[in-house]
C-alpha positions in Angstrom: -6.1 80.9 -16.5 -2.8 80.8 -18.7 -0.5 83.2 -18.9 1.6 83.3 -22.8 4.8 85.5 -23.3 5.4 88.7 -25.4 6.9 87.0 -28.0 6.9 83.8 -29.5 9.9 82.1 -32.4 8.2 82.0 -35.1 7.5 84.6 -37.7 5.5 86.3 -40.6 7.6 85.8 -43.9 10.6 87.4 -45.2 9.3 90.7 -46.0 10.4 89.6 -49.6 7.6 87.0 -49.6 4.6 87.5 -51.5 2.0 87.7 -48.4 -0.8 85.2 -48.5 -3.5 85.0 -46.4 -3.8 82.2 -43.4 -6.3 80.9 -41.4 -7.0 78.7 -38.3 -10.0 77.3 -36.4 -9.5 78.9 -33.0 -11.1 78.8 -29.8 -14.4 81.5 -31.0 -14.3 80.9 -34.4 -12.4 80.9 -37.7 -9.4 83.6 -37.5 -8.3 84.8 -40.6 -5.1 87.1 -40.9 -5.7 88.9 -44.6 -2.4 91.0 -45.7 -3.2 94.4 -47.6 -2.2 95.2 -50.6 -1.1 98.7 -50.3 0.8 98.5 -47.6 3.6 95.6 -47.5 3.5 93.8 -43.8 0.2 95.2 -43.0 -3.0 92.9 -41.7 -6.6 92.5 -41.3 -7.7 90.0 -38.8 -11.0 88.6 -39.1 -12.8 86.6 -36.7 -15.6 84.3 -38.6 -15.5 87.2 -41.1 -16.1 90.1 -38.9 -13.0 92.5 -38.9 -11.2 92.2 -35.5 -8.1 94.2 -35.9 -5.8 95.8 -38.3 -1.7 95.9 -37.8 1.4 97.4 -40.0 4.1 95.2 -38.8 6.4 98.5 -40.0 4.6 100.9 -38.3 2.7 99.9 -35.5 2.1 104.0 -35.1 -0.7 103.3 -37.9 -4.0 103.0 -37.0 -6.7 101.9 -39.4 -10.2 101.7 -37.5 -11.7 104.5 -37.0 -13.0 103.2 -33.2 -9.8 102.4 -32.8 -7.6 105.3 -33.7 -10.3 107.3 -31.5 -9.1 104.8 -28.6 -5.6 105.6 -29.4 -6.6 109.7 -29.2 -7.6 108.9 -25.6 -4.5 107.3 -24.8 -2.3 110.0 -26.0 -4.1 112.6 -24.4 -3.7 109.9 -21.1 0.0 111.8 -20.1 2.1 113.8 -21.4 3.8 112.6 -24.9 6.1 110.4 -24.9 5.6 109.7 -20.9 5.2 105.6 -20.1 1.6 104.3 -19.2 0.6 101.3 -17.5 -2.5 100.2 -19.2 -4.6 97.1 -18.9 -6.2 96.1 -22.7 -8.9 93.9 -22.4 -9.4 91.9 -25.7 -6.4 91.4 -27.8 -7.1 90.9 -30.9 -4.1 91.0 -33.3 -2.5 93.6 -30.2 -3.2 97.0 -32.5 -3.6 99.2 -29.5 -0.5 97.5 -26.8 1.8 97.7 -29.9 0.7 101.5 -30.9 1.5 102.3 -27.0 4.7 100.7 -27.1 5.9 102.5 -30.4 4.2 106.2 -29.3 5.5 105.5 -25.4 8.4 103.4 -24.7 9.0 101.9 -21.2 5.1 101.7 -21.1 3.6 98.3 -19.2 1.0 96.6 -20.6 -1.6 93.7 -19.5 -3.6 92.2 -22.8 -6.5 89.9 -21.6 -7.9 87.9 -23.9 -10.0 85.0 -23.7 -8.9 83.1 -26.9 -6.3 81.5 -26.5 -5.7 79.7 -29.9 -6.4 82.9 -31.3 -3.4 84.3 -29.6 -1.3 81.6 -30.8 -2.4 82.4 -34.1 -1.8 85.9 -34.3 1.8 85.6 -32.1 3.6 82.8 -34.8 1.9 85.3 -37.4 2.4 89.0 -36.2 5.0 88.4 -33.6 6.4 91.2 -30.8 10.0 91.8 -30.8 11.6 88.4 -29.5 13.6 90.6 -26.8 10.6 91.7 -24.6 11.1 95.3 -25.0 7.9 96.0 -25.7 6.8 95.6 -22.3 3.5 93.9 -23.4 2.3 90.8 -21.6 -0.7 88.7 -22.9 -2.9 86.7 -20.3 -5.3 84.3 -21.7 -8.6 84.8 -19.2 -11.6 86.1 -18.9 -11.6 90.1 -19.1 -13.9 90.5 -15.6 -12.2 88.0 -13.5 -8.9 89.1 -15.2 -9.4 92.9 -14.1 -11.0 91.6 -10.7 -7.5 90.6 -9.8 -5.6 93.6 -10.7 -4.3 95.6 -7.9 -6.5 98.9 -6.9 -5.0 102.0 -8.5 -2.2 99.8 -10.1 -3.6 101.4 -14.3 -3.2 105.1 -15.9 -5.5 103.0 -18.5 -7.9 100.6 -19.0 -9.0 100.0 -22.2 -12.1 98.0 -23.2 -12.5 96.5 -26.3 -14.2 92.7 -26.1 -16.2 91.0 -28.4 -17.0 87.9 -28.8 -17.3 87.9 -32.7 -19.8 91.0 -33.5 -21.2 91.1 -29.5 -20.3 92.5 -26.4 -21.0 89.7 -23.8 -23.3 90.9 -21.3 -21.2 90.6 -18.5 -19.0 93.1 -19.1 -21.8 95.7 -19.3 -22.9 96.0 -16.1 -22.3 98.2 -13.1 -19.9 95.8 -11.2 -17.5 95.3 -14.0 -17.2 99.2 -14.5 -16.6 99.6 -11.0 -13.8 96.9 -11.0 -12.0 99.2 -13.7 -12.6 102.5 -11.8 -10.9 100.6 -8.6 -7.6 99.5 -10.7 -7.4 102.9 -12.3 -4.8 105.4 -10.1 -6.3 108.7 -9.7 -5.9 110.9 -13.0 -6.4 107.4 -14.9 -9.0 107.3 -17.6 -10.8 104.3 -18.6 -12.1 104.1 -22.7 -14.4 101.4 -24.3 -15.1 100.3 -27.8 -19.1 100.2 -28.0 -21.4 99.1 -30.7 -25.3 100.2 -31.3 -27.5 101.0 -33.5 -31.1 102.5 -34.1 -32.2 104.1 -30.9 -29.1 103.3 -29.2 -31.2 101.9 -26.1 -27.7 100.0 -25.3 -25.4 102.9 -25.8 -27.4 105.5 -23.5 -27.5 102.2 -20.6 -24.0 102.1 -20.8 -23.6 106.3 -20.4 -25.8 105.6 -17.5 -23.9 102.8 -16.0 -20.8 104.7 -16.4 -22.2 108.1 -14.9 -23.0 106.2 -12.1 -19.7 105.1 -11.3 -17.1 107.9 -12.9 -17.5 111.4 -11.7 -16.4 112.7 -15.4 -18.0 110.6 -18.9 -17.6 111.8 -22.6 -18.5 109.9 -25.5 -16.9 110.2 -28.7 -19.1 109.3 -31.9 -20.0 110.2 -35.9 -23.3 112.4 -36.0 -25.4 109.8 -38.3 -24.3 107.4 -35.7 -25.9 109.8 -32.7 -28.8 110.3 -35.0 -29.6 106.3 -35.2 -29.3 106.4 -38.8 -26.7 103.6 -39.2 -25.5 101.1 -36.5 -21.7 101.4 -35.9 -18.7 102.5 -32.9 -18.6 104.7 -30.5 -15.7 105.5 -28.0 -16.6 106.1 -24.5 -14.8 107.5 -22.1 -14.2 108.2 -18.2 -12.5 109.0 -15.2 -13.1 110.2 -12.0 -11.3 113.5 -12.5 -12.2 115.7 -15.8 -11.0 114.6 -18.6 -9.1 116.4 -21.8 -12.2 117.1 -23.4 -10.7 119.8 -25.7 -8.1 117.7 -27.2 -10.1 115.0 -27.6 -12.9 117.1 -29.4 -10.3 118.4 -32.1 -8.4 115.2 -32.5 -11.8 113.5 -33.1 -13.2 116.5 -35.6 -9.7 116.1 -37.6 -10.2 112.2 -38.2 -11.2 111.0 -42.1 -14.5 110.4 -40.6 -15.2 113.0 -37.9 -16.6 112.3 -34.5 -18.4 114.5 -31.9 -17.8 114.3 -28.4 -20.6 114.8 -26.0 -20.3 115.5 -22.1 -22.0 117.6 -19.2 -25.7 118.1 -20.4 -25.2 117.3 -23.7 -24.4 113.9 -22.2 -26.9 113.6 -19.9 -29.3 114.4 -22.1 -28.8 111.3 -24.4 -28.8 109.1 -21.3 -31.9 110.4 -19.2 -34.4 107.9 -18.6 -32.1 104.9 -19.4 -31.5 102.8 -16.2 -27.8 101.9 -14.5 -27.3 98.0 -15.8 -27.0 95.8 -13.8 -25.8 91.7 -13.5 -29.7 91.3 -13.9 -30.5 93.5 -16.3 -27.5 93.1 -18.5 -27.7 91.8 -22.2 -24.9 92.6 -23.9 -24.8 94.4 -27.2 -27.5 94.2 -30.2 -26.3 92.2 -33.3 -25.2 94.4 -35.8 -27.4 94.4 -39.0 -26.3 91.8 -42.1 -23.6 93.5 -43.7 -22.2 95.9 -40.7 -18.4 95.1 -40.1 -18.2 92.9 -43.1 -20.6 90.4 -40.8 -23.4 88.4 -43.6 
């Protein structure tokens, strides 16, 4: 395990460079940090062509993804605004979600695990924090189970899942013992969110509502209705706590997005998950591959 800093020397170029793409072979894959056109120190990262993350260097308030700006929803609606979190990301990625916390709540303490480590490099000497550490944001290059194993019990407001290993969920982070690790380092009132990925039937999706009602008194998932309807394979946002959760604000900050989401709880929830089976360390598989073509993936 190898702990990396905030903040690293190097740094993107002037901002009256012409931006240029860059890439690096990294530990999972070929990174790729693409700069967009329309906004001047913005990025795409890429991981063997499957978008990863998106940052604006200038306003780290931005939030491209749609999966992601419904993570950010639940972390507003985590305190009150403006009040410091501490919040455990793990998957790091070019650090879209710790640096929209640290812009939308200063003070706030964050732990990013990732287990790439050259892709941290990478995106550090590219898209660096603030070289004084203000941010609060420290990136730990480790497994995300073990990782969370070793937090401290009710030491999080937040834990946020969001690992892939290029377009897949590794299977050991869907299962039962995993979820309960992040229910144990959440303090009470704390709410723990996850970037999923299904398609079809959603077989995977409705084992991972079951997994999660079986450890979290109060479960919500936030997804678009052709997603819910199987007709296209693509993100959905669950979330839980052990204490309800702010259902209503969630609901109309997800209805407002370009691309509006449901959320589904209580019945409505249970319903979609009935007959699906907690997964286990046995039974666990990880998520389907998306289809050729979904997330930019061929």
């Amino acid at each position: 395990m190898e702990s990396l800093p905030g903040a690293v020397s190097a740094g993107p170029p002037a901002a009256s460079a012409e931006p240029v793409p860059v890439s690096r072979e990294v530990d999972l894959g070929r990174a790729a940090l693409l700069p967009d056109i329309d906004r001047p120190r913005a990025w795409l990262l890429t991981l063997d062509g499957s978008p990863q993350s998106y940052v604006d260097l200038d306003d780290p308030g931005y939030v491209e993804f749609e999966y992601a700006r419904r993570l950010a929803h639940v972390l507003d609606l985590a305190a009150a605004p403006g009040a410091p979190l501490d919040v455990v990301h793990l998957g790091g990625g070019a650090l879209t979600l710790p640096r929209y916390v640290a812009a939308t709540r200063p003070g706030s303490r964050q732990h990013v695990v990732e287990l790439d480590g050259a892709l941290v490099a990478f995106v550090l000497e590219h898209l660096p924090l603030p070289a004084d550490g203000a941010v609060g944001i420290e990136v730990e290059v480790a497994d995300a189970r073990a990782a969370l194993a070793a937090r401290p019990d009710a030491s999080a407001d937040a834990v946020v899942a969001d690992v892939f290993g290029g377009s897949l969920i590794p299977a050991h982070l869907t299962a039962l013992p995993f979820l309960a690790e992040a229910a144990r380092v959440l303090r009470p009132g704390g709410v723990y969110a996850a970037n999923l990925a299904d398609g079809g039937g959603l077989a995977f999706l409705r084992g991972q509502v079951a997994t999660a009602q079986a450890v979290f008194g109060h479960v919500a998932l936030v997804a678009e209705p052709d997603h819910l309807d199987g007709e296209r394979f693509g993100n959905a946002v669950l979330v839980a706590g052990r204490e309800a959760l702010p259902l209503d604000g969630l609901a109309a900050r997800a209805a407002a997005d370009d691309y509006p989401a449901d959320v589904l709880a209580g019945p409505e929830l249970a319903a979609f998950a009935a007959g699906h089976a907690v997964v286990t360390d046995a039974t666990s598989t990880g998520s389907p591959a998306p289809p050729r073509g979904a997330f930019g993936v061929g």
